[in-house]
C-alpha positions as CSV (number, residue, x, y, z in Angstrom):
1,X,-154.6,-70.8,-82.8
2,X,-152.8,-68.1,-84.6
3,X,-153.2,-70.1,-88.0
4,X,-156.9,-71.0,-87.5
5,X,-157.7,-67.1,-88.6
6,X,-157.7,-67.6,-92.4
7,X,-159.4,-70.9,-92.0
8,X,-162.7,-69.6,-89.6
9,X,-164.1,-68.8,-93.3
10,X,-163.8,-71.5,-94.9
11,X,-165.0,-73.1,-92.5
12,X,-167.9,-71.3,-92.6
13,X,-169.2,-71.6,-95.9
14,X,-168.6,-75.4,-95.5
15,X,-171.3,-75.3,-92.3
16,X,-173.6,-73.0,-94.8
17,X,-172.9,-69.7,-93.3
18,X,-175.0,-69.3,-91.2
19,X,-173.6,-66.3,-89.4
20,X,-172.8,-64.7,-92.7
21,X,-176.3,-65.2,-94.0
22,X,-178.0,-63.9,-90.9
23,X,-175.7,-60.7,-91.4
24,X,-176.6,-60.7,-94.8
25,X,-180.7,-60.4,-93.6
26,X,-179.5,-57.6,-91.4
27,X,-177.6,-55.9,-94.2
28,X,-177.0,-53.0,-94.1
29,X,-178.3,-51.9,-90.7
30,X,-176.6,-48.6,-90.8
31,X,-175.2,-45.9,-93.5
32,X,-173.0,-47.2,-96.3
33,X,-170.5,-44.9,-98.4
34,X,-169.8,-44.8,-102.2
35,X,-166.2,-44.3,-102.2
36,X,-166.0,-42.2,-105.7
37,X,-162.4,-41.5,-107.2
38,X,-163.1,-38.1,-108.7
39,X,-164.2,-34.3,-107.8
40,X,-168.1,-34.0,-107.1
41,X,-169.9,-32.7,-110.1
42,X,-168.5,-35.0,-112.5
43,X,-170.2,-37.9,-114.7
44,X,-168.7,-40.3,-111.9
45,X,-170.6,-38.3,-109.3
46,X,-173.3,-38.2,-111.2
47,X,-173.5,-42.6,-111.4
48,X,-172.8,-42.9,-107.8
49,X,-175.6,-40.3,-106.5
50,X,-178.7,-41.8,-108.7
51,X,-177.7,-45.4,-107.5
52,X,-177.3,-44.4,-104.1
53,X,-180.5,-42.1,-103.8
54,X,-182.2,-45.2,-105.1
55,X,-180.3,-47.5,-102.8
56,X,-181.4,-45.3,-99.5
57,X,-185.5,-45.8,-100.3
58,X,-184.7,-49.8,-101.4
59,X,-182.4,-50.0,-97.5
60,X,-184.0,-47.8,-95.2
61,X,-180.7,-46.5,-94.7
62,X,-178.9,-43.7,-95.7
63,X,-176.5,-44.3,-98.7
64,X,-173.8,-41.3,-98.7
65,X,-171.2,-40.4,-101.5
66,X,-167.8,-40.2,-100.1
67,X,-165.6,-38.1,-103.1
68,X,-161.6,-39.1,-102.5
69,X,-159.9,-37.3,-105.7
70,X,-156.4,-37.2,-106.2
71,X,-153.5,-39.9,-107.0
72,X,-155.1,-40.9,-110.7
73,X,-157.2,-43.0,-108.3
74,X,-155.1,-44.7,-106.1
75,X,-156.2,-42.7,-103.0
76,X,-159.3,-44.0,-103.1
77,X,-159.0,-47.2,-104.0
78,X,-156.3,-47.9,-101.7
79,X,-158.9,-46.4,-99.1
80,X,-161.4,-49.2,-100.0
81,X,-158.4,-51.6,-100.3
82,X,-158.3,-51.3,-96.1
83,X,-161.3,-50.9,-95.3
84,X,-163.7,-53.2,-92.8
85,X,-165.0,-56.3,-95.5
86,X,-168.6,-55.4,-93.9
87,X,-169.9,-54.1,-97.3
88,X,-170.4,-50.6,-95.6
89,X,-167.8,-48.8,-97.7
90,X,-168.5,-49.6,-101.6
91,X,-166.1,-48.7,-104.2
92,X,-167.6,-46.9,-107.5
93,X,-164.7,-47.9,-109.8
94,X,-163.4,-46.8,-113.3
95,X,-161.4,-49.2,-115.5
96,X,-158.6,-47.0,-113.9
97,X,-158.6,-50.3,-111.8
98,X,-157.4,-52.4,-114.8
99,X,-155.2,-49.9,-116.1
100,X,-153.2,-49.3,-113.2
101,X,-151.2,-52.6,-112.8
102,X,-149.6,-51.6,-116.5
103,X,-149.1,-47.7,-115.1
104,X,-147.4,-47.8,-112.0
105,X,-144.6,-50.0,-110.5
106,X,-145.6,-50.2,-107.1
107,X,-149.6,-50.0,-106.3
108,X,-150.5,-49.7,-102.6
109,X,-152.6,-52.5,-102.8
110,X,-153.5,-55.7,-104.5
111,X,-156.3,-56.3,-107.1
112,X,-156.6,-59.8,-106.5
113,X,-156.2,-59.8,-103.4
114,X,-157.5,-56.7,-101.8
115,X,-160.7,-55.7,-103.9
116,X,-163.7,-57.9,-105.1
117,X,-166.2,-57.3,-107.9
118,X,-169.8,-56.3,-106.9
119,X,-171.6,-55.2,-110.2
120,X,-170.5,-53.5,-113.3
121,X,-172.9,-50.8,-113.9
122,X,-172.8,-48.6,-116.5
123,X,-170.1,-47.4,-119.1
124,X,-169.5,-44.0,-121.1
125,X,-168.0,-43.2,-124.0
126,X,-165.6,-40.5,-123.4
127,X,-165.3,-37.1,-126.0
128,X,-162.9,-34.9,-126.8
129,X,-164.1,-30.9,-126.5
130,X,-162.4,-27.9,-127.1
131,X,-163.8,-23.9,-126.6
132,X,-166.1,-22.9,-129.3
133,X,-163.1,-20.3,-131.2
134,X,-160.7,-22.8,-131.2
135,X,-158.9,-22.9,-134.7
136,X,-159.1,-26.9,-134.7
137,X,-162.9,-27.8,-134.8
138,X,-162.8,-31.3,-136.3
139,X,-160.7,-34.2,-135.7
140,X,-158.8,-33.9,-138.7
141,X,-157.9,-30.2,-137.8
142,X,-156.8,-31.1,-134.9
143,X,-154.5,-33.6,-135.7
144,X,-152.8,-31.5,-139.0
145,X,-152.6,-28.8,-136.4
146,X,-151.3,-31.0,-133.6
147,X,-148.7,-32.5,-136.0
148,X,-147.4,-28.5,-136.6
149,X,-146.9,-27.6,-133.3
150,X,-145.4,-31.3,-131.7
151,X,-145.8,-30.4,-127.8
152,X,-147.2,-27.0,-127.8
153,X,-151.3,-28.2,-127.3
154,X,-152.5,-29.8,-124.1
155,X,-155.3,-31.5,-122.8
156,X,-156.8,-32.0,-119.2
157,X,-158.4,-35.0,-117.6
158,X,-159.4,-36.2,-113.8
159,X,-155.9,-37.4,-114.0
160,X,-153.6,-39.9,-114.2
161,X,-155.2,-43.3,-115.3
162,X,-158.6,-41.4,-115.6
163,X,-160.5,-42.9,-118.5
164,X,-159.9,-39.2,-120.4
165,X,-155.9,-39.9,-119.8
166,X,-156.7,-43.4,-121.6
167,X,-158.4,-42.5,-124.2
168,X,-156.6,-39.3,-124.6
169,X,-153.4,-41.3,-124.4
170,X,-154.4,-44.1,-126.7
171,X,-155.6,-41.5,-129.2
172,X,-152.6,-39.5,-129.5
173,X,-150.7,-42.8,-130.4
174,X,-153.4,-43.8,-133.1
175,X,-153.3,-40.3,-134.8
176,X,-149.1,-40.0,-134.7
177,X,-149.7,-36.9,-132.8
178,X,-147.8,-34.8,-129.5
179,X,-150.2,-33.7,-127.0
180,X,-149.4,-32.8,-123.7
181,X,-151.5,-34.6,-120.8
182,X,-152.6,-32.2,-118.1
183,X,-154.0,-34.0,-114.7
184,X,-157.0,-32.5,-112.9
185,X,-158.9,-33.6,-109.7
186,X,-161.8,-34.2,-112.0
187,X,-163.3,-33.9,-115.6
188,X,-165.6,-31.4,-114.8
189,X,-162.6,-29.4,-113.2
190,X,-160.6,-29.8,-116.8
191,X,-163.6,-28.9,-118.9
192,X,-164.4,-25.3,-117.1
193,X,-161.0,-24.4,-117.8
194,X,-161.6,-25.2,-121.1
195,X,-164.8,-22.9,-121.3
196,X,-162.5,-20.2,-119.5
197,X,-159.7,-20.8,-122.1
198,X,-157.1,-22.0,-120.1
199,X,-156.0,-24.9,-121.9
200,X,-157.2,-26.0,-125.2
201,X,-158.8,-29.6,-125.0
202,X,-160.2,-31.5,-122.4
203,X,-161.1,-35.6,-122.8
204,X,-163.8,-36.7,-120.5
205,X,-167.2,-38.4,-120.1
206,X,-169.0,-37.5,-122.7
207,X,-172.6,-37.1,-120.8
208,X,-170.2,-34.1,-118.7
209,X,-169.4,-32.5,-122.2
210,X,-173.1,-32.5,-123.2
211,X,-174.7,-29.6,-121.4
212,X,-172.0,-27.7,-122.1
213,X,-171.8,-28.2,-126.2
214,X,-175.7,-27.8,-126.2
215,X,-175.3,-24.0,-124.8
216,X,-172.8,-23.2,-126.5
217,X,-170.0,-23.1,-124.0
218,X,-167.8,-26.0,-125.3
219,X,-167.5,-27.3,-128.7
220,X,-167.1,-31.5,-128.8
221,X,-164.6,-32.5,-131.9
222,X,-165.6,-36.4,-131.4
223,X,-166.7,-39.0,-129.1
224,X,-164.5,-41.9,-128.2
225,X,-166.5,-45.0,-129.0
226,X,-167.0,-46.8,-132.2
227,X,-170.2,-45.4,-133.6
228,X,-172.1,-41.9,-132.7
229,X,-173.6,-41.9,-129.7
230,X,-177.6,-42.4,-130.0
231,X,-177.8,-39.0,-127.8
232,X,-175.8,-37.5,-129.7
233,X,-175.9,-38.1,-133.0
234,X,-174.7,-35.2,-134.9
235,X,-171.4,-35.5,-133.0
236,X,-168.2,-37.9,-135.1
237,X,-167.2,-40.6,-134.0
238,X,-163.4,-40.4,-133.5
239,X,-162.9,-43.8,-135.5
240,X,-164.3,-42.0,-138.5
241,X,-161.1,-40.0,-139.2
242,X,-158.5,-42.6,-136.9
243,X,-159.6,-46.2,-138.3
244,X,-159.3,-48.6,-135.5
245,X,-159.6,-45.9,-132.3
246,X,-162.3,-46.9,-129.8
247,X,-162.6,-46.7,-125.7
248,X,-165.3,-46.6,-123.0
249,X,-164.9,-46.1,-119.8
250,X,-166.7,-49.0,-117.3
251,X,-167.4,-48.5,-113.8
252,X,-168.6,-50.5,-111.2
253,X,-169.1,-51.2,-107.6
254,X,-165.8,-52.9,-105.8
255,X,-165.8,-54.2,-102.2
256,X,-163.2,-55.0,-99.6
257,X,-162.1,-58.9,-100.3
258,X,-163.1,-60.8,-97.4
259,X,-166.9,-59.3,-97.9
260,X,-169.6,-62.0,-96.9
261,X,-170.5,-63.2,-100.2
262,X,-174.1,-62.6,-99.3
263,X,-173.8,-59.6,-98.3
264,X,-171.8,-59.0,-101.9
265,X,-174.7,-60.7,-103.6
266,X,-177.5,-58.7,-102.2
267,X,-175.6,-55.7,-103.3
268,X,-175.7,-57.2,-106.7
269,X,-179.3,-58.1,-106.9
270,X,-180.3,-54.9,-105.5
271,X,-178.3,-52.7,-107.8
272,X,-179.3,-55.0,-110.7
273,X,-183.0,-54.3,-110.1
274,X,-182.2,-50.5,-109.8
275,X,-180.4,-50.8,-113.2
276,X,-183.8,-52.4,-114.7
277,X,-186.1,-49.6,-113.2
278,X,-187.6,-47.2,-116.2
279,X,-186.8,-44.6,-114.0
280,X,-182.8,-44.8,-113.6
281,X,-182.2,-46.6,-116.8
282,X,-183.6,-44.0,-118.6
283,X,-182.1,-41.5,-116.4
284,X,-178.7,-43.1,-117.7
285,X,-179.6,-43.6,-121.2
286,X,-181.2,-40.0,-121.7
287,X,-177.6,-38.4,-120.3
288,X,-175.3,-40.7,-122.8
289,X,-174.0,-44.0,-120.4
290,X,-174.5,-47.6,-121.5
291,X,-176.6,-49.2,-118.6
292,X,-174.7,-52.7,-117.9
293,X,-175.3,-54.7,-114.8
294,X,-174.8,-58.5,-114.7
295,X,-173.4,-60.8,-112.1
296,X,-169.8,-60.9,-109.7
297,X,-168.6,-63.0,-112.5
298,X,-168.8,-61.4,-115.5
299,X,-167.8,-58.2,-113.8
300,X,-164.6,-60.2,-112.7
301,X,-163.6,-61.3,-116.2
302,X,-164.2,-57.9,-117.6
303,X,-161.5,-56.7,-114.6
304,X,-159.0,-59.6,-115.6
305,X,-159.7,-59.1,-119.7
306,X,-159.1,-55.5,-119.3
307,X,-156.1,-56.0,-117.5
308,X,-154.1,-57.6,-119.6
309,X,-155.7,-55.2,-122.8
310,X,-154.4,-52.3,-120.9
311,X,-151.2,-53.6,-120.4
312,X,-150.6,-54.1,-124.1
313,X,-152.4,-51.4,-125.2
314,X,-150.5,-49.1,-122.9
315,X,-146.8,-50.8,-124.0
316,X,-147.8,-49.9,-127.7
317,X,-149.0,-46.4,-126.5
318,X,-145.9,-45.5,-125.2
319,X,-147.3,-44.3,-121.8
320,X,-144.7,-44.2,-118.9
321,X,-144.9,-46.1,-115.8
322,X,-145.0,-44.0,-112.8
């Protein structure tokens, strides 16, 4: 009987599943968690709370953000990794998930085999800000002045395998320059040492950076992705003074494997409509993110695409494996 374990679902989806589906009906019938990776208070925070406030009034039941910093991510996801498949602990994922395979030797857990795709939904550019009396204001004066002093500027991010460490990472390969990576708990932690001149950069979500550059408090030098942001328009593009330098930073909702698939699919339909509401999308939009959605499958190859970029990207970047 001991073998018949692995086989009890299978089975099941061959009779229809109807014990599955008629969980799926039930689903959920009590709280559900957002597993986020990062501090509260960041741009991550920020995602999971809108969807899950919006996910309580669709469910009748109370949708609760669960913040699990530390470990460039791994806490967390190895938290969702073990969890119960019962689609009551969600993961709200950063492409740290792709980027980690190529960063670390071990991982605690197994993509593949662990974790499965929900819905992608939403992506950020990131941006680079410094404080407001910093000698290097523009991308070109930070690099001439990075270039002078090889090793002596830093830069904070939510940590290791963040999507600020990537991009920050990736740029200082593209630009031939030394900057020292410093890990935080969050981006929002980075950026207020920042405005308190603790260190002299941070690179983070750019819709975190925004409030702060519009009062004054933090001075943005460029945004990650290829073209200005449409919020933000007076702000370079990094690519206008490195040739070639993009990055956004995806997130998405991740389940235990071993989910019922419908329970995973009413979690994508459902988020999927919230995505479409003028209300939330617009929320998005107004703050900087790129609102994405789309099915288990297309979420799935942008996991397994990104994957084996990172990797490559990462080689050529020079960044150590941990």
């Amino acid at each position: 009987m001991r073998h018949l374990s692995w086989q009890l679902p299978v089975l099941l989806a061959l009779l229809g599943c109807p014990i599955w589906a008629a969980a799926a009906e039930r689903y959920p019938n009590r709280p559900v968690r957002i597993i986020v990776p990062f501090a509260a208070g960041g741009t991550f925070d920020l995602v999971a709370r809108t969807v899950a406030q919006r996910l309580t009034e669709s469910w009748s039941q109370q949708v609760v953000v669960d913040n699990r910093p530390g470990g460039g991510t791994l806490i967390a996801t190895e938290l969702v990794a073990k969890a119960s498949p019962n689609g009551y602990t969600i993961y709200l994922s950063p492409n740290a998930l792709a980027a980690n395979p190529a960063m670390h030797k071990k991982l605690p857990y197994d993509t593949e085999r662990d974790l499965a795709p929900a819905v992608l939904i939403a992506a950020q550019p990131m941006a680079l800000g410094t404080h407001p009396s910093a000698r290097a204001k523009t991308a070109r004066e930070l690099i001439d002045l990075a270039k002078s002093r090889p090793g002596a500027l830093s830069y904070g991010s939510a940590g290791i395998g963040s999507g600020g460490h990537l991009a920050g990472e990736i740029f200082k390969a593209a630009a031939g320059i030394d900057i020292v990576h410093v890990s935080y708990k969050g981006g929002n932690v980075a950026m207020m040492d920042v405005v308190s001149n603790q260190i002299p950069l941070v690179s983070t979500g750019l819709p975190n950076l925004l409030p702060l550059q519009r009062t004054g408090r933090i001075h943005i030098i460029g945004v990650t992705s290829a073209k200005r942001s449409p919020v933000a328009e007076e702000i370079p593009a990094l690519q206008e003074t490195v040739p070639g330098y993009e990055f956004k930073n995806w997130f998405g909702f991740i389940v235990p494997s071993g989910t019922p698939g419908a329970v995973v699919r009413k979690i994508n339909a459902d988020v999927n409509a919230i995505l479409q509401t003028g209300d939330t999308r617009q929320k998005l939009l107004s703050q900087g993110f790129d609102v994405l959605g789309g099915t288990q499958e297309e979420f799935a190859s942008t996991i397994r695409d990104d994957t084996r970029a990172f990797a490559e990207v990462l080689r050529k970047a020079g960044v150590a494996v941990r």
